[in-house]
C-alpha positions as CSV (number, residue, x, y, z in Angstrom):
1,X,47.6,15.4,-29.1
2,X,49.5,17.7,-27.5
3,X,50.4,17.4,-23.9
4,X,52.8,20.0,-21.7
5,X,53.8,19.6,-18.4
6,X,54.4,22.9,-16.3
7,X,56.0,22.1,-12.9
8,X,53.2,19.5,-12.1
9,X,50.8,20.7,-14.0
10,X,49.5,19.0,-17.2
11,X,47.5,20.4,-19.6
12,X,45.7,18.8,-22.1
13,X,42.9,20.0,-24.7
14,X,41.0,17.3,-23.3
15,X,39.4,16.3,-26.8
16,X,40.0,13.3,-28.7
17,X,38.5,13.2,-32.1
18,X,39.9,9.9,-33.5
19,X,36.2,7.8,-34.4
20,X,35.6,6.3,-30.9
21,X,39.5,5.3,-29.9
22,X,39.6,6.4,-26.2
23,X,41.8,9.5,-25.2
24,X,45.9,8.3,-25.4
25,X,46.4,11.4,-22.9
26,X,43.3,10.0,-20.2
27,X,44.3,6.8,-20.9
28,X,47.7,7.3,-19.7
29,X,47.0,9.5,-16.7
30,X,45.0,6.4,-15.7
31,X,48.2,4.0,-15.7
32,X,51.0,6.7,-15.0
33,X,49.6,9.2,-12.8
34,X,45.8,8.4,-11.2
35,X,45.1,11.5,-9.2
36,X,47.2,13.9,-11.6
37,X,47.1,17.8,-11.6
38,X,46.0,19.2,-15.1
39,X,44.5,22.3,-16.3
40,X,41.0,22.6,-18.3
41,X,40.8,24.4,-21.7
42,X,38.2,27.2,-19.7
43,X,37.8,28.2,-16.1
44,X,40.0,29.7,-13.6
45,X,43.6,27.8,-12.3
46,X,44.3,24.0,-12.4
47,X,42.2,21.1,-11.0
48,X,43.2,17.6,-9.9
49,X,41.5,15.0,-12.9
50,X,40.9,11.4,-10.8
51,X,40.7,8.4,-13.7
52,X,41.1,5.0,-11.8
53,X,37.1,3.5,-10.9
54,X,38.0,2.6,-7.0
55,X,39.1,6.4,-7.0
56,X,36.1,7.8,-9.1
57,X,33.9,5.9,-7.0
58,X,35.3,7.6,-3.7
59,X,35.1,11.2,-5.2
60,X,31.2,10.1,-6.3
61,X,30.2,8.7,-3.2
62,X,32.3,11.0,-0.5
63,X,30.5,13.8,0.9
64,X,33.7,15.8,1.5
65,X,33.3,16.9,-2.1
66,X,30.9,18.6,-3.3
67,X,29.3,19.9,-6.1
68,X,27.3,22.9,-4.6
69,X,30.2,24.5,-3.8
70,X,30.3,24.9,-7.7
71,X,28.2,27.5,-7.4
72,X,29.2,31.1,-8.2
73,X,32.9,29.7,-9.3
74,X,34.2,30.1,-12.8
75,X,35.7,26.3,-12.3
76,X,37.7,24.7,-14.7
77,X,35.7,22.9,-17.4
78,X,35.9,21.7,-20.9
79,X,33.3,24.8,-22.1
80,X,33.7,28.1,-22.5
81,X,30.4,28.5,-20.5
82,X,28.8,25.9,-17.5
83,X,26.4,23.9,-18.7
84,X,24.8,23.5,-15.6
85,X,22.5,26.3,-14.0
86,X,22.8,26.9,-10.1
87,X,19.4,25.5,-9.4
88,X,19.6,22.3,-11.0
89,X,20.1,19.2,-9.6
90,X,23.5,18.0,-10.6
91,X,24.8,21.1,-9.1
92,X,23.0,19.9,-5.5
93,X,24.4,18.4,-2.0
94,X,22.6,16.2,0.6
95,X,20.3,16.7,1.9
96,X,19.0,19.1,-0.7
97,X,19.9,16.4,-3.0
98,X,18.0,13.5,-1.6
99,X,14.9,15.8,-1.6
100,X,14.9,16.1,-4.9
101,X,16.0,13.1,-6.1
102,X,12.5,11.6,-3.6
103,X,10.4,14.2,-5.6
104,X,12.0,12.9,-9.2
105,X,11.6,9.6,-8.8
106,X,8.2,9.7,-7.2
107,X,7.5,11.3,-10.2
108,X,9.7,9.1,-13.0
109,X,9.2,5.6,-12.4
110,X,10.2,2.7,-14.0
111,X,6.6,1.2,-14.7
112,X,5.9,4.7,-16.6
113,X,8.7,4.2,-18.5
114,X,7.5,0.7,-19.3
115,X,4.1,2.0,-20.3
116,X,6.0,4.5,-22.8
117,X,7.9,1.6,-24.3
118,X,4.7,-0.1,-26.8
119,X,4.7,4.0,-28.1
120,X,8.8,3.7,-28.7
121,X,8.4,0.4,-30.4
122,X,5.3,2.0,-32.7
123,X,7.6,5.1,-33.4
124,X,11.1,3.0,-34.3
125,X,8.9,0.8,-37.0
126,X,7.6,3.9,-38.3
127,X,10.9,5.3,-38.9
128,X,12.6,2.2,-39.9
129,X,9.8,2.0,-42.3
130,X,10.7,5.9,-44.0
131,X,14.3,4.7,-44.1
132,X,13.0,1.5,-45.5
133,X,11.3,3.6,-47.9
134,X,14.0,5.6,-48.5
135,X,16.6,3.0,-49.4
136,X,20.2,1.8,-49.3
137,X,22.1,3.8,-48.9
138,X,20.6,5.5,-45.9
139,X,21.9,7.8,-42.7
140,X,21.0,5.6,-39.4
141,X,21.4,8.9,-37.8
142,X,19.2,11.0,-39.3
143,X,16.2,8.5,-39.6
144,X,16.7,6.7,-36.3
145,X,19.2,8.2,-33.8
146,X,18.4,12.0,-34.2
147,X,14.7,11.3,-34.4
148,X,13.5,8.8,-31.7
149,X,14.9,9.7,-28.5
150,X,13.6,13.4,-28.9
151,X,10.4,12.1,-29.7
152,X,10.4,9.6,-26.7
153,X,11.3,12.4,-23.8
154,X,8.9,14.8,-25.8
155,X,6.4,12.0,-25.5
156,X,6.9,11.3,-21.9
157,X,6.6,15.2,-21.1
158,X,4.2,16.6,-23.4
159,X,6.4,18.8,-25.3
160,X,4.7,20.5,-27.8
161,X,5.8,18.9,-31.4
162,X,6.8,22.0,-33.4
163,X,8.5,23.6,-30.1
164,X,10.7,20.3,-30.5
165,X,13.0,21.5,-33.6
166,X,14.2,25.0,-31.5
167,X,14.6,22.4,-28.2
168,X,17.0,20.7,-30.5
169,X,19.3,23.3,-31.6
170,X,19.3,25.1,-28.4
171,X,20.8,21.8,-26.8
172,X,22.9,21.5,-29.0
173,X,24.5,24.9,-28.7
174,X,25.1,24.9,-25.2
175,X,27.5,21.4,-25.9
176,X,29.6,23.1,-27.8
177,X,33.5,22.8,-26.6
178,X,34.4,26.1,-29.1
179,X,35.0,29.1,-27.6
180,X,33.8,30.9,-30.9
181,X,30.2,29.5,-29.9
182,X,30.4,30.9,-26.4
183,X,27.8,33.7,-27.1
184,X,25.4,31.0,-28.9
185,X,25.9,28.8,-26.2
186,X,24.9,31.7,-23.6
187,X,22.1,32.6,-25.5
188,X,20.5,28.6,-25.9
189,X,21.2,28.3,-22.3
190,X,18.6,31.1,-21.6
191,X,16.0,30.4,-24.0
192,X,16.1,26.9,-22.9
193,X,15.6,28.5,-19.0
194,X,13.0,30.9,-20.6
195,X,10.9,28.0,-22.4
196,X,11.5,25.2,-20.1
197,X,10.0,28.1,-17.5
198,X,6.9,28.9,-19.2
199,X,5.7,25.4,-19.7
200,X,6.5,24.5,-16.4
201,X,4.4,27.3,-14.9
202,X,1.7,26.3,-17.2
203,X,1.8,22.2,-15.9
204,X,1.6,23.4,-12.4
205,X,-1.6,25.7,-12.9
206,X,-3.1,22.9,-15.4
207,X,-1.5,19.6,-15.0
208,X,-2.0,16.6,-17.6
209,X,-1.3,13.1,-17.4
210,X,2.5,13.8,-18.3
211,X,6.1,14.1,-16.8
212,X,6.4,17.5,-15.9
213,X,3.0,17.7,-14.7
214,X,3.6,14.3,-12.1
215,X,7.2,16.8,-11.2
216,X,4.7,19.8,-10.5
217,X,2.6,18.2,-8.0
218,X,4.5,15.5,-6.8
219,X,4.7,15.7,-2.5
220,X,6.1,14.2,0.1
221,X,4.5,15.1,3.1
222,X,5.0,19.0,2.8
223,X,7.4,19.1,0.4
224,X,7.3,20.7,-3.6
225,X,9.7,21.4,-6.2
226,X,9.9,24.9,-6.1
227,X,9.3,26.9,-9.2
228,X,13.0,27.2,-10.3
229,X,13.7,23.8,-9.1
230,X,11.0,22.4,-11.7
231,X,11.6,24.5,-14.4
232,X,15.9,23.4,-14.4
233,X,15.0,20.1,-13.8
234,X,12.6,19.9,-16.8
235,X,15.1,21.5,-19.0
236,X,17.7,18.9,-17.7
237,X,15.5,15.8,-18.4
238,X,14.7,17.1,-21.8
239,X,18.3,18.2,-23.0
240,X,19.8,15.1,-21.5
241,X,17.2,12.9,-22.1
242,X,17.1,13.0,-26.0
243,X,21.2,14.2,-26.4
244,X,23.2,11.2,-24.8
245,X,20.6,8.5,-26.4
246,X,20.5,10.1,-29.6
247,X,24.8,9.6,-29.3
248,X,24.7,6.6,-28.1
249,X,22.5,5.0,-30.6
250,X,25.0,5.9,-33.8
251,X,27.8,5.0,-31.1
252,X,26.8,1.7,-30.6
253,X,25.3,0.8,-34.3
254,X,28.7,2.2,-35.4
255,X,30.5,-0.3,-33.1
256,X,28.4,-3.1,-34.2
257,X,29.1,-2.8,-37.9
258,X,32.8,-2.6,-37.5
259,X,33.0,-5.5,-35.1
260,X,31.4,-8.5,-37.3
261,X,32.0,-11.1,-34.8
262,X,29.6,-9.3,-32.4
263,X,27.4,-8.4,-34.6
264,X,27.4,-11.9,-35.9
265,X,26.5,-13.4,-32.0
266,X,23.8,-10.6,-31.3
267,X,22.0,-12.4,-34.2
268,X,22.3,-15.5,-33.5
269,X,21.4,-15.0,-29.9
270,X,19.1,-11.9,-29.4
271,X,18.3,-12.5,-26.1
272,X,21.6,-10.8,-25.0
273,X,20.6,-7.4,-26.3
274,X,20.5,-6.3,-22.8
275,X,23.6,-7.3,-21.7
276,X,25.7,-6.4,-24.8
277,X,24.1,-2.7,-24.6
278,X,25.3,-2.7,-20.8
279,X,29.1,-3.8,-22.2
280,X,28.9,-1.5,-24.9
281,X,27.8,1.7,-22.6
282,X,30.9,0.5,-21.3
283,X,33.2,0.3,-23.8
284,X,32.2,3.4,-25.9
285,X,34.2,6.6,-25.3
286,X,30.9,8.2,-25.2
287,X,32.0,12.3,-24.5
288,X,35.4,14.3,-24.5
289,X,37.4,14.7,-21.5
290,X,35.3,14.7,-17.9
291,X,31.6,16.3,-17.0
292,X,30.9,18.6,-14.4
293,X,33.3,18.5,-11.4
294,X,33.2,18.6,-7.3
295,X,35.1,20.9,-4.8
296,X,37.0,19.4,-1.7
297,X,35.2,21.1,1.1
298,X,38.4,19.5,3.3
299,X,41.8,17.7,2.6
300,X,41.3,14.4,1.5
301,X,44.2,11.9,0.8
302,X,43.4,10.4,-2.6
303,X,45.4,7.8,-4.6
304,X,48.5,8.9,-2.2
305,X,47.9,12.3,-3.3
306,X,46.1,15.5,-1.4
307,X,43.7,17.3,-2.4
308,X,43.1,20.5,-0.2
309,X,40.3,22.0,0.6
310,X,39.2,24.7,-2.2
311,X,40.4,22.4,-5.2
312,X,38.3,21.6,-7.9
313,X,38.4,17.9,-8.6
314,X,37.4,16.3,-12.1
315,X,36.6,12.5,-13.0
316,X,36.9,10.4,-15.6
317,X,33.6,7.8,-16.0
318,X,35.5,7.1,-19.4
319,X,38.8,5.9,-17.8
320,X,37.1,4.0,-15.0
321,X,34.9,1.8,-17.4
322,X,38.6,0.7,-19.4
323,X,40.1,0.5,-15.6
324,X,42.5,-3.2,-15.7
325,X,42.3,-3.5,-12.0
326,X,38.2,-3.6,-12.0
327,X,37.7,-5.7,-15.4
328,X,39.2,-8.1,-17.3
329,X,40.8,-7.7,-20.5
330,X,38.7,-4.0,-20.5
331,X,40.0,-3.0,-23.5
332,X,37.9,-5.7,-25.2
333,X,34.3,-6.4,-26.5
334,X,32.6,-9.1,-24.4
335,X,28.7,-9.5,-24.7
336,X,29.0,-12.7,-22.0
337,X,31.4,-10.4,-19.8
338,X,30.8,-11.2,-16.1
339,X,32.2,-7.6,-14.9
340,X,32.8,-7.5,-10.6
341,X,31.4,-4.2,-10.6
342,X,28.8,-1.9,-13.1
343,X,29.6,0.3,-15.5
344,X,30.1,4.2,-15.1
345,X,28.1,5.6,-18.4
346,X,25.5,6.8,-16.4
347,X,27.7,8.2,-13.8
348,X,27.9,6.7,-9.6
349,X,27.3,7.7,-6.8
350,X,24.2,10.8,-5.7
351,X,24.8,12.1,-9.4
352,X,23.2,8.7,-11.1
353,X,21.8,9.6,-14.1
354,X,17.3,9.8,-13.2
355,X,16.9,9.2,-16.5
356,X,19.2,5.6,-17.0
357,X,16.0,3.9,-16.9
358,X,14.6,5.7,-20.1
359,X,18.1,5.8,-22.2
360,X,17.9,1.5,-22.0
361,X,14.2,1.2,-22.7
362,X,14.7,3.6,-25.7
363,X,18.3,1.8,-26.7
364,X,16.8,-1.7,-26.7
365,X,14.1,-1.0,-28.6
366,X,16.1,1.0,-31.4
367,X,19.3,-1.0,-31.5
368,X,17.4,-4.2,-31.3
369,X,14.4,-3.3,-34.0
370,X,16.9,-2.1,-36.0
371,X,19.0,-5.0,-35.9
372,X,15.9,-7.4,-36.4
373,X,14.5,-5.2,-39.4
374,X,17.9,-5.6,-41.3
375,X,19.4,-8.8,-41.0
376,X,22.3,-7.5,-43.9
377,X,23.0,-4.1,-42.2
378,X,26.1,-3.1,-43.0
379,X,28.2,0.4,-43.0
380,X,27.8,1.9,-46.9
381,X,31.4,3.7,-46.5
382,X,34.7,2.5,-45.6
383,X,34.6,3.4,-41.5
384,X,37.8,5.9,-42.3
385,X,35.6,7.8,-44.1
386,X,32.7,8.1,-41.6
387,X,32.6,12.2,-40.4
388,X,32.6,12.5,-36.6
389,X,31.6,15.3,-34.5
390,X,34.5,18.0,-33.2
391,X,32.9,20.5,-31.8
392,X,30.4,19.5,-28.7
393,X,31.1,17.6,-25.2
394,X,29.9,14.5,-27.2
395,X,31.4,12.1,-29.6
396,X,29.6,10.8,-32.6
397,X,29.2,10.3,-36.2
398,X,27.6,13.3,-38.4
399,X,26.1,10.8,-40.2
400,X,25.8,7.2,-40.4
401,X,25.7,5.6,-43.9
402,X,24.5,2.0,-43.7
403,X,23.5,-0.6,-46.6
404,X,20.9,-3.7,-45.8
């Protein structure tokens, strides 16, 4: 890692490729220098990157920053091109915000997800019975992790099973931190748009009994997702909804079979599967460097520092959940933890995550079948010689060899 420091400016690659160790550069911002001024690998002039949890929570929850403002700006970002599209929602302000978060979540409710989870539990046996099939040694992520969460969100929405492939490789383009994959990243990006516009159209003319159809025709009182609206938003609940569980499935397996101790109490007390997946989301280092940022629309005093109106301001969820002053011991594993506050996997504030409900229904049911279907599962490979991911946003193993 190398890290320079021009006048007060730091800059960082902000990528940290060692198996799932946290970032020694983010890390140390967090303890040294909270609210510190760094500069992104992409994007035009510095930014200020926030890491402590009390001060990620402000930036989150304050409506002096904003993410709208966004919009139009070549901000500084760890991609050589924004994933997010102007219409989307994570690019919104109140009250523009709240009325599509009402539409969403009329839409995308819990007891739907619930309904979907007897189909998730069907699926993982059927997969866990191929790998079964297969034998030791098998890849956990190829039978399990890069199958079932696509096939879940697919599910959910009605995606069309042999579009799902192409979905797949478009998504994972645009993650790409490389700026040699800028033009394939570009060209997912609209294709995704393109597709994701189609089907949408198509759902609002004809609706079914699925996601994106409840989306098209949800109202309250007068109010609609317009067409552009839909068609970002279905795009978003598709990339994201299969892409982060899909990560955090090998992320977590990976952590379980290379701390024995908590492997060994998961089994001997199953009933804390919930809980453990909630420290775990936690503890996991689940992305490189920071998301997608928000703009001080005035000066704001922050950690002793200000940030001006105009500048770009970046958090860390990964810092925040390993933040000393919020939890004990945070560096550490602890299934039976009793934290003060919640964790930040699925982001705070407006920008929660819609689909956190969906990402624990589907990790429950894969971690825990998979844990209850091999009682022996074990990594095949020393862990140094498990291949992880350098290239996108998100950190994980290319493949996952485990014994049983």
């Amino acid at each position: 890692m190398t890290i320079a420091d021009t006048d007060t400016e730091k800059v960082c690659p902000f990528r940290h490729d060692d198996a799932l160790e946290p970032d020694p550069f983010m890390t140390r911002m967090r303890t040294e220098e909270p609210v510190a001024r760094v500069r992104m690998p992409y994007g035009t002039g510095p930014c200020w990157l926030v890491t402590r949890y009390e001060d990620v929570q402000k930036v989150t929850s304050d409506r002096r920053f904003s993410r709208a403002a966004l919009v139009g700006r070549d901000f500084p970002r760890i991609t050589p091109v924004p994933i997010a599209q102007s219409e989307a929602i994570n690019l919104m302000d109140a009250p523009a915000l709240n009325r599509v978060r009402r539409l969403v979540i009329k839409a995308f409710t819990t007891p739907q997800v619930e309904a979907l989870r007897p189909w998730t539990q069907r699926t993982a046996d059927t997969l866990l019975d191929a790998m079964a099939e297969y034998g030791a040694p098998a890849d956990v992520a190829a039978h399990l992790a890069n199958e079932l969460p696509l096939m879940t969100i697919s599910q959910l929405m009605d995606v069309p099973q042999a579009d799902r492939p192409q979905l797949r490789r478009w998504a994972m383009a645009m993650m790409s931190m490389s700026a040699d994959d800028r033009s394939s990243a570009v060209e997912a990006k609209s294709a995704l748009r393109a597709y994701f516009t189609a089907l949408t159209t198509a759902r609002r003319r004809a609706p079914g009994d699925d996601l994106i159809s409840a989306m098209a025709t949800a109202r309250i009182g007068d109010e609609m997702l317009e067409e552009g609206e839909l068609a970002v938003l279905a795009m978003l609940l598709v990339v994201t909804g299969h892409d982060t569980t899909t990560y955090d499935i090998s992320n977590i397996v990976y952590t379980l079979l290379t701390h024995p101790s908590h492997l060994a109490q998961l089994r001997a007390r199953p009933e804390l599967l919930p809980q453990a997946l909630e420290e775990l989301l936690r503890y996991i280092p689940f992305r490189q460097g920071v998301g997608i940022p928000r703009v001080a629309l005035e000066d704001v005093e922050l950690g002793g520092r200000i940030i001006r109106a105009g500048d770009t301001v970046q958090v860390s969820y990964l810092t925040a959940n390993r933040d000393g002053l919020v939890y004990d011991r945070p560096d550490e594993l602890d299934f039976e933890r009793q934290a003060p506050a919640g964790h930040m996997a699925f982001g705070y504030g407006s920008h929660h995550c819609l689909g956190s409900h969906l990402a624990r229904m589907v990790l429950q049911v894969s971690v825990g079948t998979l844990l209850t279907r091999f009682p022996t599962l074990r990594l095949a490979v020393p862990k140094d010689e498990v291949r992880w991911n350098t290239v996108s946003i998100w950190r994980y193993p290319l493949a996952l060899p485990v014994s049983w």
